[in-house]
C-alpha positions in Angstrom: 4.8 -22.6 -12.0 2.7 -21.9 -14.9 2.6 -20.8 -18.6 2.9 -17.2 -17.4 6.3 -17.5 -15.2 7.5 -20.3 -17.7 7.0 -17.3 -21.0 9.0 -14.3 -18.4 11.4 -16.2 -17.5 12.1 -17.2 -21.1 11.8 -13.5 -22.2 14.3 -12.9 -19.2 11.4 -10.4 -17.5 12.5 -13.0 -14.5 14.6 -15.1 -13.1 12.8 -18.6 -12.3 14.2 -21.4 -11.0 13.2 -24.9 -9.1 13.9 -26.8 -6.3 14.3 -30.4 -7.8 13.6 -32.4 -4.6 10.3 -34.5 -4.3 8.9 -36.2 -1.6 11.2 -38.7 0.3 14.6 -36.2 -0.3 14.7 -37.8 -3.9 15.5 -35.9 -7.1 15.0 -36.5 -10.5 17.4 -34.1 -12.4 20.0 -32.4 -11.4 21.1 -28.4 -12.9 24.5 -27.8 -12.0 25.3 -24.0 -11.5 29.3 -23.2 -13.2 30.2 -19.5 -12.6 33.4 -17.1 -11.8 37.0 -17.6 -13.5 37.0 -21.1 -14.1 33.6 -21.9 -15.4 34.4 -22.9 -19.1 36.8 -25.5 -17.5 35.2 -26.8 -14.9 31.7 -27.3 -16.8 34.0 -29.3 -19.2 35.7 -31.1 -16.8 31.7 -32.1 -15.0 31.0 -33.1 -18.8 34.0 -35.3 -19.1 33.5 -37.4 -15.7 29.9 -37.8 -16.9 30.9 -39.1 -20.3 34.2 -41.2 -18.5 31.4 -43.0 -16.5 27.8 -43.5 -18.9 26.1 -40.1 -17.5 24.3 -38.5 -20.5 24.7 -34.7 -19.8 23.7 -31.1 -21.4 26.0 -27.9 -21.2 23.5 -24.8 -21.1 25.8 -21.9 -21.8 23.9 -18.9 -20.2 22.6 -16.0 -22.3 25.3 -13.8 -20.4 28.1 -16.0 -21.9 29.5 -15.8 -18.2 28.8 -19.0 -16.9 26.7 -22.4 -17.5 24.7 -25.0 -16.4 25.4 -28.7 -17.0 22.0 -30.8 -17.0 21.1 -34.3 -16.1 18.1 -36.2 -16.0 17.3 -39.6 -14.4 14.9 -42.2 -15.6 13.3 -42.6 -12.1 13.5 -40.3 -8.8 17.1 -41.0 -7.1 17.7 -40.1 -3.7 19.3 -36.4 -3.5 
């Protein structure tokens, strides 16, 4: 990953993505992936158990408007 692949991807010349486990089987963020029918729903219904239970989460609605991606970060590496 660098600058280059970073600027197409953003520019949608490619699709990137990234594998989010370090060493040990240990994560640090998670991106979850919402497509088909019921995406709108189910993205809300991730985005409610996350507020329900202290989980600060981001809805990423993709540039297609057919689908998103619901974001969350830890403060230290958590085992995947």
């Amino acid at each position: 990953m660098d600058d280059a692949v970073v600027g197409a991807h953003l520019s949608e010349r490619i699709t990137a993505g990234s594998c989010p486990l370090i060493d040990g089987d240990r994560c640090c963020f998670l991106a979850c992936d919402f497509d088909k029918g019921s995406w709108a729903l189910d993205a809300l219904a991730f985005l409610d158990v996350c507020n329900d239970v202290g989980v600060p989460a981001c809805l990423e609605r993709r540039h297609s408007g057919n689908g998103a991606h619901v974001w969350v970060f830890f403060d230290k590496p958590v085992e995947a």
